[in-house]
N, C-alpha and C positions, 0 to 999 in steps of 0.2 A: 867235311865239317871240322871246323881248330876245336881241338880240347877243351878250351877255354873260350866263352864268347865274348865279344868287343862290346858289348850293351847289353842290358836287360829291359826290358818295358813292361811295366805293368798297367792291366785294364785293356780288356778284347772288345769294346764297342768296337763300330767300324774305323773311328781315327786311329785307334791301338793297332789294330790289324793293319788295316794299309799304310802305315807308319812300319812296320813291323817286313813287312812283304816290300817296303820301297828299301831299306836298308837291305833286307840279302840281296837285295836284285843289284843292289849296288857293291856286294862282294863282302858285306860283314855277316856275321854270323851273330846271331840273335837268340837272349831267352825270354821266353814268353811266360806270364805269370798274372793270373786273375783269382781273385776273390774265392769266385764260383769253379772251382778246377774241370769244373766237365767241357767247359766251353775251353781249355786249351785242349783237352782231349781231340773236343772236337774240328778245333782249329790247325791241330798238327795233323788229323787224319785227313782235312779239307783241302784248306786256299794253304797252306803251309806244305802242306806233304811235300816231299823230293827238294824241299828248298833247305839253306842253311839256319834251321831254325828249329829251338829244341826247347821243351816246357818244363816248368817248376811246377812242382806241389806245394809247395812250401816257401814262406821267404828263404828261412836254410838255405836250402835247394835251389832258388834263385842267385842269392848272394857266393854262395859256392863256385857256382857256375860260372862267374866272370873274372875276368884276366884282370888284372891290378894296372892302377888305380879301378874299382869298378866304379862303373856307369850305369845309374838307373833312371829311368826317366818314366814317370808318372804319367797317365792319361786317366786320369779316373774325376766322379763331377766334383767341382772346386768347390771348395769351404771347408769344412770339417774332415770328409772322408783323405786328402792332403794330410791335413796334421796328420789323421789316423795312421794312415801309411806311413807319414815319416816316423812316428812314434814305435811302430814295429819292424822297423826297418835300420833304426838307427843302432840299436844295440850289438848289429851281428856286422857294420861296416869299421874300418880303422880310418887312422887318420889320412886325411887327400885322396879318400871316396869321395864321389861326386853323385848329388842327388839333383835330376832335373824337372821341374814341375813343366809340362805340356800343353797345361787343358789354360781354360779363360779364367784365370785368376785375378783378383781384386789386387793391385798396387801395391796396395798399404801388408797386404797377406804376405808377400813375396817380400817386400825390407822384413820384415819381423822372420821371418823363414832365413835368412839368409845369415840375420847374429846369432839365432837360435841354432841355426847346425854351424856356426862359426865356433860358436860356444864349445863346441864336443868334436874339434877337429874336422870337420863335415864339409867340404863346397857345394853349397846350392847352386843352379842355374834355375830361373823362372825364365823360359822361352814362349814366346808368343807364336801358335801357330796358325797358318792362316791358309785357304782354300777348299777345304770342306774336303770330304771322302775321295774325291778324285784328283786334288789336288795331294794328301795325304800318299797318299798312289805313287801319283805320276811326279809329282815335286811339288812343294808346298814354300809359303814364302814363312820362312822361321825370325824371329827378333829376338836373341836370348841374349841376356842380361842376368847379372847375380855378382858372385864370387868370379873374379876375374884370374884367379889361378889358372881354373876349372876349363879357360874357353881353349888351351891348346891343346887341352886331352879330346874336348869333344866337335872342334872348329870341322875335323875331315871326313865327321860322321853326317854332322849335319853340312856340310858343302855341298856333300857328296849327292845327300837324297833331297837336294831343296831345287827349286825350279832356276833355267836358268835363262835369262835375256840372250840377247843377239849373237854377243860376243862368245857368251859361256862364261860371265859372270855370273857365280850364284847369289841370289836373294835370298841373304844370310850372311852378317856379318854383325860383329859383337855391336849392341848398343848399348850398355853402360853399367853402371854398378846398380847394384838391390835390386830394386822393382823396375828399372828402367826399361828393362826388352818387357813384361806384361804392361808397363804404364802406355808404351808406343802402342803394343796391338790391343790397348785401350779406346787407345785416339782414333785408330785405323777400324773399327768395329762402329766408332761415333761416325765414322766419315762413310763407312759404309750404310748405317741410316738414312745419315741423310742424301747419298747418290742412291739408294731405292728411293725415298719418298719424294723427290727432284721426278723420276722419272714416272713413279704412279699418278702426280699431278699432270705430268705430259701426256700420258693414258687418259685421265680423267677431261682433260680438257680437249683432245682429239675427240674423243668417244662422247661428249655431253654440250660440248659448245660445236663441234666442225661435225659431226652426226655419223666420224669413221667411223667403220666394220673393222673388226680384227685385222682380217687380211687387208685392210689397206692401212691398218697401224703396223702390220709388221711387217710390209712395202719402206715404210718412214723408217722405221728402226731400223732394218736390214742398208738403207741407205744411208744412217746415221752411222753405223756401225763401220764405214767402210773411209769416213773423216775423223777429224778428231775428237768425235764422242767415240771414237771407238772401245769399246772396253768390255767384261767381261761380262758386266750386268746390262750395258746393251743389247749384248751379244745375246744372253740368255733369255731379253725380253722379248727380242725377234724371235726367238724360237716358240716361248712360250706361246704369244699370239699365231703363230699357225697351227698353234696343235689343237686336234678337234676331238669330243667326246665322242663315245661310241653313236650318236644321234648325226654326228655329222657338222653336229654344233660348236662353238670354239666352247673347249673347257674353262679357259678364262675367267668366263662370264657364269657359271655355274659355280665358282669358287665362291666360299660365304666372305662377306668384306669385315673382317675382324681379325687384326695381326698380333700374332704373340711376341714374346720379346725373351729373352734370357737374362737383360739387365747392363751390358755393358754400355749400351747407348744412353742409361741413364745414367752410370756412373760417369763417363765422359762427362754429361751433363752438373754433375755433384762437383767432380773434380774442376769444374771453369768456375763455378759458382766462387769455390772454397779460394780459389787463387785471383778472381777479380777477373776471371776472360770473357770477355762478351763471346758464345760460343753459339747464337742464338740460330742457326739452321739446321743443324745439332740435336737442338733443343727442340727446336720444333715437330722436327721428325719422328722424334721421343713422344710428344705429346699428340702426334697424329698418331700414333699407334693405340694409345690412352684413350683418344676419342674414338676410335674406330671399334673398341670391345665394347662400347656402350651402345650396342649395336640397338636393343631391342629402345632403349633410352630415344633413340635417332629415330626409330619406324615411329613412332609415338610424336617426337617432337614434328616430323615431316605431315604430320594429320593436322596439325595444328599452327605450326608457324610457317608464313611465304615468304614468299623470294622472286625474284624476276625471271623468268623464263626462258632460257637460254636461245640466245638469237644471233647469227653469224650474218652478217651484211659484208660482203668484202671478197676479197681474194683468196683464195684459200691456201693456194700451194706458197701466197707471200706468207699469208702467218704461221705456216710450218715451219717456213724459213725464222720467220721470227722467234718460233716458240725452238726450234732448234738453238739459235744464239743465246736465248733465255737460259735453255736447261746450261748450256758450255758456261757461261759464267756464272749460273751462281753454284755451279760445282769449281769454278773456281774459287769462289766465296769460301766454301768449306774445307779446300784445302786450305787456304790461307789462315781461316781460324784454329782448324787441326794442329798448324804448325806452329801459330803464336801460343796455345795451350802449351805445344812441346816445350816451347821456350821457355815458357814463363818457370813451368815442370823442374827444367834443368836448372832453372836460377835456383828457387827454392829447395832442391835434394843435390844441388853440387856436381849433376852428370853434366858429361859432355857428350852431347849427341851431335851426331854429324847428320846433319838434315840431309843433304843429297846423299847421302848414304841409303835414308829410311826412303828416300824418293825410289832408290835402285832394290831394294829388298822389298817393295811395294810392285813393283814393274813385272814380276812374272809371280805366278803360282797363286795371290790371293784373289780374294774377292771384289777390290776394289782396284785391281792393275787395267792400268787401261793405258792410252799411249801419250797422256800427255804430262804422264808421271818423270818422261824425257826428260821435258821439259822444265819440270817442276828440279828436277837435278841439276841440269845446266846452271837453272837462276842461282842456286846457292850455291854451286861450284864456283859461278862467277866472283859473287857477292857470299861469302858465308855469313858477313853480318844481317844480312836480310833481315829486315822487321817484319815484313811484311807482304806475301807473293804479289799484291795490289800495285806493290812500287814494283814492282822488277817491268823491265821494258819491254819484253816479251806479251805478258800478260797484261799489263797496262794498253799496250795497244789494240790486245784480243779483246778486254773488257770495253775500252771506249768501241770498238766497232759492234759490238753484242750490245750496245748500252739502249738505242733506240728500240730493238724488236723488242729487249729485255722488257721493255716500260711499255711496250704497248700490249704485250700477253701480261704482265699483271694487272694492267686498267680493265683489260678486256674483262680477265677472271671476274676480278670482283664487280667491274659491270653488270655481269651476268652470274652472277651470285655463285661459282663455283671455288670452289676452297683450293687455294693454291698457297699454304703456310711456308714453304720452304722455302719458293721463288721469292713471295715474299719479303720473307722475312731477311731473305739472302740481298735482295734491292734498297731493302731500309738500312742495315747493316753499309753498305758500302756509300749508301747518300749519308749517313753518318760516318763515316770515318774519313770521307773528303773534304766534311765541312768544318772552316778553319772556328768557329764561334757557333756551338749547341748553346740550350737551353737552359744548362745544367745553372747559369746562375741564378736565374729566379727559382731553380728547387734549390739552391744554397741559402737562399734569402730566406723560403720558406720554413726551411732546418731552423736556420735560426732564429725565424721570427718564431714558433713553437717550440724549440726545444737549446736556443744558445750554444747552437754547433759550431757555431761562427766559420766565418767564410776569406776567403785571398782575394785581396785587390788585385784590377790589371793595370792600376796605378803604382803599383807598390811591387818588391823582388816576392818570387815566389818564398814560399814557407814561411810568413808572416802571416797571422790569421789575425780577424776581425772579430768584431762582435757587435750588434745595434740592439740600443732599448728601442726598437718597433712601437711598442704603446705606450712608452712614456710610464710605465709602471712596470717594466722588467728588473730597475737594476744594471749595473754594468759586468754582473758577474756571469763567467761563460763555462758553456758546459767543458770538463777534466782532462776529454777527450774527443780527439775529431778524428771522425770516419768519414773517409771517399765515398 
């Protein structure tokens, strides 16, 4: 073990630890540091023993410990307990320390962290990390962002223990200044929302409209898994569906149907709001989880209010096919709003994110890597101006061939009274952003017929605004300010 360790991490939950146990395994030497000191006790006599890795009692003792510049990197739960640590932690570092935040941090938390230890000589990094305890392990996909001194002291640490694509390119590479690597695995946490609730309405609607049994939904998935749905959350929902309770029963279906959240998918949510992104598959996913704890709400409404009866006349193995092309585009849907968020993100705070970049740092080790994340790189490698994944040629030709089964599994849904909000909402979303003349003028008329927002001719150059006296008793005077 070196004298001196190359990182310290604080907070022994299981992402601390196997974050902790993937860095020796990858040749650094490590100090460990929790709150509760018995739990390094007992983490150095456990899963740590005989490895390169040695415990603190003390920040002291922690910060002692490390080879200069030191490196600390935080895993502890985001809000408050953050400052906390940075507040005792900061006094005993000099200047071109580097302090790394780990866990699921709010955006706005990490720009304010990042002038704050600017302030007192300090490099912040706010790193996004992603794949959950085994991923954490085995290689996880990292997005760190902050102080840009910072990334060539800690680029070989985290390369080293992050997952790697084909090539042996790691998923991890710097994405931008302040909050920009926790703003990305913001986005990436929204998109993972909604690629689970994409696929619970495919469960829902195999299982209540087509009358499959588990084992013949994770027949589907197992072979959805093996084209270009293939992905991680496919991958785990075939498995799920064969696993059976001690009865013999699939445990599945014994699970109570009420989903918690930690909040990121809402903030995704906040954050399209606050910037004008239509983000609405997102959003919806958000809010099927919302509806979903109103559980007892729902047994009570279902005694009392009807619906039509779900009834399948047709082909079966066509409309799998169908509801297969269904789920592939409108998880195309939400990649493409993920990334117009990213966009819009770097207009407003000044980053430069390299989108195929986040495509290839999404591609192994998280939650939402799946293989057509490729593809989602190519398009912007081709085109970096990309507005929009919709236009790229690739996926334009994917979506017009998914476009037919897409429309016929959401007619079918709501035919048959089953809630399908993502598909949805993911199909109204893109019938709106194809059509060249929405509706918005008559809600422009109406602004101003109520309230003298006044409105833009399409007789007239843009950024000239209008105003009508509608009753002949308004007046020509128009409201100060106009809002889109």
């Amino acid at each position: 073990m070196k004298e001196l360790s190359d990182i310290g991490l604080v907070g022994l939950a299981v992402m601390g630890e196997n974050l902790i146990l993937n860095m020796a395994n990858n040749g650094y030497t490590v100090t460990a540091y929790n709150r509760s000191t018995e739990k390094v006790d007992a983490f150095l006599a456990g899963r740590a023993k005989g490895k390169s890795i040695r415990g603190a009692h003390s920040v002291e003792e922690l910060v002692a410990s490390l080879a200069k510049p030191r490196k600390i990197m935080l895993m502890v739960k985001a809000g408050a307990p953050v400052d906390a640590f940075i507040e005792q932690i900061l006094p005993h570092l000099e200047e071109g320390d580097i302090l790394i935040d780990g866990g699921n941090t709010h955006f706005p938390d990490t720009n304010r962290r990042v002038d704050y230890c600017a302030s007192k000589g300090i490099l912040f990094v706010g790193a996004g990390v992603s794949g959950g305890e085994e991923g954490a392990l085995t290689g996880p996909s990292i997005m760190p962002g902050g102080a840009k001194d910072a990334w060539h002291h800690v680029k070989p640490i985290f390369q080293s223990i992050a997952a790697k694509v084909e090539d042996g390119t790691p998923c991890c590479d710097w994405v931008g200044e302040n909050g920009a690597g926790h703003f990305v695995k913001m986005v990436h946490n929204g998109i993972e929302y909604g690629d689970m609730q994409l696929i619970c309405e495919a469960y829902q609607i195999m299982k209540d409209l087509l009358g499959m049994s588990a084992d013949e939904m994770h027949e589907v998935f197992a072979e959805w898994n093996e084209g270009e749905l293939d992905s991680y959350l496919t991958e785990i929902t075939r498995d799920i569906l064969k696993t059976k309770d001690e009865d013999g029963e699939p445990l599945v279906d014994k699970i109570l149907d009420t989903a918690g959240q930690k909040g990121t998918g809402k903030w995704t949510g906040v954050a399209a709001l606050e910037m004008g992104v239509p983000l609405t598959l997102i959003g919806e996913a958000v809010f099927a989880r919302c509806l979903s704890a109103q559980k007892e709400e729902r047994v009570e409404a279902a005694k009392i209010i009807s619906g039509p009866t779900p009834k399948f006349e047709g082909d079966k193995k066509a409309f799998i096919e169908d509801l297969r092309n269904a789920l592939f585009a409108a998880k195309i849907v939400s990649y493409a709003q993920g990334y117009v968020l990213m966009r819009e993100a770097a207009k407003e705070f000044g980053w430069e994110l390299n989108n195929g970049g986040i495509a290839l740092m999404w591609r192994g080790g998280c939650i939402i890597r799946s293989v057509f994340l490729g593809n989602i790189k190519e398009a912007f490698d081709t085109n970096p101006a990309l507005t929009n994944l919709l236009l790229d040629p690739y996926f334009q030709q994917r979506v017009d061939a998914a476009q037919a089964g897409w429309r016929n599994v959401v007619a079918s849904a709501t035919l048959n009274g089953i809630p399908a909000p993502t598909l949805t909402s993911a199909l109204s979303y893109f019938d709106g952003y194809r059509t060249a003349r929405l509706p918005a003028n008559l809600l422009q008329a109406q602004r101003d017929f109520f309230g003298a927002h006044t409105y833009e001719r399409t007789d007239k150059p843009r950024g000239e605004f209008f105003h009508t006296n509608w009753t002949g008793r308004g007046g020509d005077t128009a409201s100060s300010t106009y809002n889109a």
